[in-house]
C-alpha positions as CSV (number, residue, x, y, z in Angstrom):
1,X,25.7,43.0,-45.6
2,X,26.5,39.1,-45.5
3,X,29.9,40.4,-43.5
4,X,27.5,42.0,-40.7
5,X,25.4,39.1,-40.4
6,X,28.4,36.7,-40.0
7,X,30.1,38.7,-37.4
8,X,26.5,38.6,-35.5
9,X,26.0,35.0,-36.1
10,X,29.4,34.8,-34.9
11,X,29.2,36.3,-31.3
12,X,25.8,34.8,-30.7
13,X,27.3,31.6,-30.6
14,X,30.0,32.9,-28.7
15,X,28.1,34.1,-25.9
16,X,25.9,30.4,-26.1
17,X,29.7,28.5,-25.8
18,X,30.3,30.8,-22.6
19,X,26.7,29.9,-21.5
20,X,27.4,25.9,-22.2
21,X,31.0,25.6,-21.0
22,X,29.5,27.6,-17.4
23,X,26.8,24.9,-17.2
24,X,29.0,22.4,-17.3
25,X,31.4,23.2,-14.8
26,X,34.9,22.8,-16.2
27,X,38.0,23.3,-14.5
28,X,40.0,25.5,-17.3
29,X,40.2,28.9,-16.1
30,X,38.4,32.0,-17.9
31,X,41.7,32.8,-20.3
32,X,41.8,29.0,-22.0
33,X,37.9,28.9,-22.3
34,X,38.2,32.3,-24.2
35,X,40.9,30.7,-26.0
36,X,39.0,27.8,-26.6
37,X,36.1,30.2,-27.6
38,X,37.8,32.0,-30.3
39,X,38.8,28.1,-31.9
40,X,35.7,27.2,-31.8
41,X,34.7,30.4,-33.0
42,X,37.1,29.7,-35.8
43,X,35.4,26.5,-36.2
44,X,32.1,27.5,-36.7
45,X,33.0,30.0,-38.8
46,X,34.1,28.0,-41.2
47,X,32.4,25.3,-40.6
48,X,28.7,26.0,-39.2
49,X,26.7,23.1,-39.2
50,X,29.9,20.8,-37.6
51,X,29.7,23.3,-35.1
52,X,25.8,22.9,-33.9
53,X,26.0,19.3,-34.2
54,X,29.2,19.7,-31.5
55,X,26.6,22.1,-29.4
56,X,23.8,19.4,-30.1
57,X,26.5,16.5,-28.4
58,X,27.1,18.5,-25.3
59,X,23.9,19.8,-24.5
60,X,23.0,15.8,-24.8
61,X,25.5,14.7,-22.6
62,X,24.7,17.7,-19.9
63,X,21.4,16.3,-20.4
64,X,22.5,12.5,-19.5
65,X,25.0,14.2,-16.8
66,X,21.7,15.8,-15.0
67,X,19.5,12.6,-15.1
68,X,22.0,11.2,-13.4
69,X,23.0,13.9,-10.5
70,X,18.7,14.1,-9.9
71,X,18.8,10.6,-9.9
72,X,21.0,9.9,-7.5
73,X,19.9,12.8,-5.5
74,X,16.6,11.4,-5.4
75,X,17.6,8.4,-4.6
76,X,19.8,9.9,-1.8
77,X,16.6,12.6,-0.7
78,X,14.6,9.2,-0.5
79,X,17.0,7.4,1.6
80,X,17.7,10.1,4.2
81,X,13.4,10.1,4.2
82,X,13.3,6.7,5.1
83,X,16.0,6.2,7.5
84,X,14.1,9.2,9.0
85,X,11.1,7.9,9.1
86,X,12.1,4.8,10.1
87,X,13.8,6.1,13.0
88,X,10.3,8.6,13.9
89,X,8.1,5.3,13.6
90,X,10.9,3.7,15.6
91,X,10.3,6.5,18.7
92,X,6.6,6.3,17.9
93,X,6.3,2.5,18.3
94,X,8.8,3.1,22.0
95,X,6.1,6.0,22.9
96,X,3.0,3.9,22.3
97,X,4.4,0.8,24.0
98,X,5.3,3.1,27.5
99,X,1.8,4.6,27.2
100,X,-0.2,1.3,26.6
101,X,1.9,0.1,29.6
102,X,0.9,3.0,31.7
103,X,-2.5,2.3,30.6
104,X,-2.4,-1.2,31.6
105,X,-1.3,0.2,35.6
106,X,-3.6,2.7,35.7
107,X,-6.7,0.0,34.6
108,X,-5.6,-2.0,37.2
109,X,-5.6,0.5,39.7
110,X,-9.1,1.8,38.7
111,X,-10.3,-1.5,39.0
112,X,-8.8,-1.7,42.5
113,X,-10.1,1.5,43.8
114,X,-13.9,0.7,41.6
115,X,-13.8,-2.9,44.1
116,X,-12.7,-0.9,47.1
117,X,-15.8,1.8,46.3
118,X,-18.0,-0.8,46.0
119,X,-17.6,-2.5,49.2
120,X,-17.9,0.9,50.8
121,X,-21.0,1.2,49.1
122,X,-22.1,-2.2,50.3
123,X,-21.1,-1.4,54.2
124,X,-21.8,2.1,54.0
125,X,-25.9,0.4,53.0
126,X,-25.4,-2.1,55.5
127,X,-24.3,0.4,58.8
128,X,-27.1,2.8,57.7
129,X,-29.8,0.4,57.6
130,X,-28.6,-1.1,61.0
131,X,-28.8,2.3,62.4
132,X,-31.9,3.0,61.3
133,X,-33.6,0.0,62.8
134,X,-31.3,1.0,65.8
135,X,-32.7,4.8,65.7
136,X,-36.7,2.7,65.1
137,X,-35.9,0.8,68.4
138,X,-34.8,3.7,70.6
139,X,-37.8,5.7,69.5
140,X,-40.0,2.7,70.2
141,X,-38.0,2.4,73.7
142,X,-38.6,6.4,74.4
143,X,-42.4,6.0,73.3
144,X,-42.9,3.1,75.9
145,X,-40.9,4.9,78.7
146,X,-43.0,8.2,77.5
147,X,-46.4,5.7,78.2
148,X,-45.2,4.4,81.6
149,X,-44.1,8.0,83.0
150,X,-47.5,9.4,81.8
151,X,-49.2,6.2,83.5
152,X,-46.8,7.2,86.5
153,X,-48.4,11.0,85.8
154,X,-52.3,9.9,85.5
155,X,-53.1,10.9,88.7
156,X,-51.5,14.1,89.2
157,X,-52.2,17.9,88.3
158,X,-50.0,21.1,88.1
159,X,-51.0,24.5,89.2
160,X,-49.6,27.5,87.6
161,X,-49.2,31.0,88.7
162,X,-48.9,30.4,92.5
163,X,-46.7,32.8,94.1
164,X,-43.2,31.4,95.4
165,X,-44.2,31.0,99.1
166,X,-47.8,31.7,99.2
167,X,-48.1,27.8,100.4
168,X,-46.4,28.4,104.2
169,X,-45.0,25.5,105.7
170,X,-47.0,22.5,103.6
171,X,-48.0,22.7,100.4
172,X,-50.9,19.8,101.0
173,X,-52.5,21.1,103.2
174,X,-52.7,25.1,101.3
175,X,-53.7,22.8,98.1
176,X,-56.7,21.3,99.7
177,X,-57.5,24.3,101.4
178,X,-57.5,26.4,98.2
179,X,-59.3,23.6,96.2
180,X,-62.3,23.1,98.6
181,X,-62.7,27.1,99.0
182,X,-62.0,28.1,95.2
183,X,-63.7,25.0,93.7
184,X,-67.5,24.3,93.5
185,X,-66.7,20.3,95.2
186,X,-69.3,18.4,97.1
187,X,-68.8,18.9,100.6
188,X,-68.7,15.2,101.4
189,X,-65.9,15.0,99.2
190,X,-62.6,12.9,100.2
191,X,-59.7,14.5,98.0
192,X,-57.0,12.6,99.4
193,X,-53.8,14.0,98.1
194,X,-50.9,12.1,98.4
195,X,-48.2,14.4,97.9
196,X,-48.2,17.9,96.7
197,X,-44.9,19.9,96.0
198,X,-43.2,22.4,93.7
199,X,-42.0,21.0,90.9
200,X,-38.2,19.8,91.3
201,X,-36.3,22.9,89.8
202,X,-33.8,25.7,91.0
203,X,-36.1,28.3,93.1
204,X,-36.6,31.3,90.1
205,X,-35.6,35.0,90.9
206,X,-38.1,37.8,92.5
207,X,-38.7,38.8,88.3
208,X,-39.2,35.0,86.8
209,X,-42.4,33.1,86.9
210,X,-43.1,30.6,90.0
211,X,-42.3,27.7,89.8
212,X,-46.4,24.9,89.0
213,X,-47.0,23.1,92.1
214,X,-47.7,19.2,91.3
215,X,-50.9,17.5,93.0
216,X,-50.8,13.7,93.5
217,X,-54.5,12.5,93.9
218,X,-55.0,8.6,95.7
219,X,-57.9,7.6,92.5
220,X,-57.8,9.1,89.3
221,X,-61.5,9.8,89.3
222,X,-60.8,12.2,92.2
223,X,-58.2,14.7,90.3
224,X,-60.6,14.3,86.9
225,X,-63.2,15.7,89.3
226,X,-61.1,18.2,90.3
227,X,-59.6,19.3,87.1
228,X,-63.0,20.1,85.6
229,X,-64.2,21.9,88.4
230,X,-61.2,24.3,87.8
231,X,-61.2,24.3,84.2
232,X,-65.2,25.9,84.5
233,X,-64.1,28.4,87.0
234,X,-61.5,31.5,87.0
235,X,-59.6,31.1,90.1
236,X,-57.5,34.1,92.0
237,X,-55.3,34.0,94.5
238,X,-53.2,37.0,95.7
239,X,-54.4,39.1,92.3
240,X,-53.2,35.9,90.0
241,X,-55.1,33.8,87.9
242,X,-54.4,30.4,88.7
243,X,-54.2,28.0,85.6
244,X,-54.8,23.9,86.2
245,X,-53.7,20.9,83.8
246,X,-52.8,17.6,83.8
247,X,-49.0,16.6,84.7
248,X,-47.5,15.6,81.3
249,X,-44.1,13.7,80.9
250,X,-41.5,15.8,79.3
251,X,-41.5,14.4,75.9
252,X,-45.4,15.3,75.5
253,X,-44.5,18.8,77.0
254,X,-42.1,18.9,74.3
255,X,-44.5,17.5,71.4
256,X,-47.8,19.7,72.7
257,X,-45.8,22.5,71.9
258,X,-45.8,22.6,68.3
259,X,-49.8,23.3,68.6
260,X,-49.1,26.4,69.7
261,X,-49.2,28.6,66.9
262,X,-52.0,25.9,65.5
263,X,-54.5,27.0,68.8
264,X,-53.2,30.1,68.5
265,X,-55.1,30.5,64.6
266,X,-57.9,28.4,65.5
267,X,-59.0,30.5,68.1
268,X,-58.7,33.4,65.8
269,X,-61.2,31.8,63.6
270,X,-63.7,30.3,66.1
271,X,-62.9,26.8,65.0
272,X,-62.8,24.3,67.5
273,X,-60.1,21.9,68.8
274,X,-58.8,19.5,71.6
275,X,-55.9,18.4,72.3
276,X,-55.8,14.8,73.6
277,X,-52.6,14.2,74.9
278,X,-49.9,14.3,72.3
279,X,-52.5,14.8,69.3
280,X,-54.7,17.5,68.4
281,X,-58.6,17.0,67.3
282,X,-60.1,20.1,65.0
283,X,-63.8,20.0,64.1
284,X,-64.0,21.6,60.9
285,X,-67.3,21.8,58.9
286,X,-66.6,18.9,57.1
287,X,-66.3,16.6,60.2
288,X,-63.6,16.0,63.0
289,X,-60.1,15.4,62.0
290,X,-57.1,14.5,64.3
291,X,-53.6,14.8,63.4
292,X,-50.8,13.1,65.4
293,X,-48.2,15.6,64.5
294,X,-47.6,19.6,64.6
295,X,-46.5,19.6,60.4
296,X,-49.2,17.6,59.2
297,X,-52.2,19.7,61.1
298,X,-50.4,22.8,60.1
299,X,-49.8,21.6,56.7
300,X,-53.4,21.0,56.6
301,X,-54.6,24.5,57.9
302,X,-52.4,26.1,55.1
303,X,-54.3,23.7,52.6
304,X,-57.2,25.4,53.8
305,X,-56.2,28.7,53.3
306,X,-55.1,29.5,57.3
307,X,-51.7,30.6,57.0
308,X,-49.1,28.7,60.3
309,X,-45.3,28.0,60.5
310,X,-44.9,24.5,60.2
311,X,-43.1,23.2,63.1
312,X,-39.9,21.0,63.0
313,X,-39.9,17.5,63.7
314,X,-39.3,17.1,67.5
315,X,-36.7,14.9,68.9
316,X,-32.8,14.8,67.7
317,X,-33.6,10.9,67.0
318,X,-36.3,11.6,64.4
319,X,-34.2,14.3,62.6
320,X,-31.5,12.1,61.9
321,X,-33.4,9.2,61.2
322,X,-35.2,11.5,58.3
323,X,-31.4,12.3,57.2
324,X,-30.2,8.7,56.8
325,X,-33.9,7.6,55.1
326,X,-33.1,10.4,52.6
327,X,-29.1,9.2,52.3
328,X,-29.9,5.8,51.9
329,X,-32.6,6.3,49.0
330,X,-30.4,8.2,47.1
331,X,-27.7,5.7,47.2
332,X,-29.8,2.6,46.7
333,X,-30.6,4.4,43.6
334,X,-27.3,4.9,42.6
335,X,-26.0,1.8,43.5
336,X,-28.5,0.1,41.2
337,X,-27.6,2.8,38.4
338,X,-24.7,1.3,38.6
């Protein structure tokens, strides 16, 4: 019984020697660290407790040896770190440096390009408000010039509807004719007509209308006579219904023509108007109203339920004059945003 456990006692530490002398590395080759094994063997056997002090010694000193291989590989693991690191914050500090000095060009060019904007801001403000006072004077210009052709105009009259040719060989003397016959005048009357002629336009085709035949009166009180007369009577000639008016200047043509669709619904509905030159007068229930423009009379007629396009502003000058107002308060604002 005591021979069994021996031998067991025996190869257990045999098999913990193998385990201690693999650990450690040695250089002997497998057949001396058997030999080796069976001395020790021997050893222990007769001697046990000599023999676990030995094991006791060399598991120290692997001990010691392994404190100081993780030592110094820590100490080499921390090195490599830092020499790393070193070397990343190295690159990082080169990086940052070329970025802050891109940084510092591209500030300078933004500041640049900010100082450029704003004197473009400040000339752009400065050529629009020029041109608008420049746009202001030409419309004043073309309302004067508008007065002194319609002053020209005062004392002339155009007929409408008279047949291309239907006037023979003077066109004065078939006016006066054809006013003293179709017209209620006092006999006793003097007309005297300066000049009388078609208006100054290409001769139309067989299919287009004719072209109004203008009336130049010596007094003014003469062809105001003359143009109420007509206006209270229907006049034909050859079938036609002859139509009489003053002799506007283009740009009231122009302007009178955005009542059109405004007469047009009043008529419809009974109400009365005038048309005074370049305005238009409405008496509505509530008392007499005139409007100096086509949008704000239709404007008004759709606040009171009557349902008209609202014309567009006349004249390529007013248009962009409304453009550049609009322009120019929207970057006055933004100018002072800024």
């Amino acid at each position: 019984m005591k021979g069994g456990r021996r031998s067991k006692r025996q190869g257990n530490i045999k098999d913990f020697v193998k385990q201690v002398e693999l650990a450690r590395g040695g250089n002997a080759d497998m057949s001396e660290n058997s030999v080796q094994g069976e001395q020790m063997e021997g050893d222990v056997a007769s001697h046990p407790h000599a023999g676990f002090q030995d094991i006791i010694k060399e598991i120290h000193s692997l001990k010691a040896e392994f404190k100081t291989e993780f030592a110094t590989f820590t100490k080499d693991i921390k090195q490599e770190m830092k020499d790393e690191f070193d070397s990343f914050k190295k690159d990082i500090n080169i990086k940052l440096a070329e970025t802050a000095n891109e940084l510092a060009s591209h500030e300078t060019r933004l500041e640049e390009a900010e100082k450029r904007l704003e004197e473009m801001e400040r000339w752009n403000l400065a050529a629009k408000d020029a041109l608008i006072q420049s746009l202001q004077q030409q419309r004043n210009i073309q309302m004067k010039l508008a007065d002194l052709e319609g002053r020209s105009r005062r004392n002339n009259i155009r007929i409408f509807g008279l047949k291309e040719g239907s006037e023979g060989n003077s066109v004065l003397q078939f006016v006066e004719d054809l006013l003293r016959a179709e017209l209620s005048l006092p006999p006793d009357s003097a007309l005297n007509i300066q000049r009388a002629h078609r208006a100054l336009v290409p001769k139309p085709g067989p299919e287009r209308p004719p072209r109004s035949v203008v009336v130049n009166f010596l007094q003014f009180s003469t062809k105001e006579m003359v143009l109420k007369a007509a206006w209270k009577k229907k006049v034909i000639h050859l079938d036609k219904q002859l139509f009489f008016d003053h002799d506007y200047a283009t740009d009231v043509i122009q302007k009178r023509k955005e009542y059109a669709g405004i007469k047009k619904a009043l008529k419809e509905r009974g109400i009365r108007f005038q048309t005074p030159l370049t305005r238009i007068r409405i008496h509505w229930e509530s008392g007499v109203r005139t409007y100096d423009s086509g949008r704000a009379a239709a404007e008004e007629l759709r606040r009171r339920g009557i349902q008209v396009e609202v014309p567009q502003r006349s004249g390529e000058s007013a248009m962009l004059e409304e453009r550049l107002q609009n322009a120019l308060g929207w970057q006055r604002s933004n100018t002072e945003n800024l």
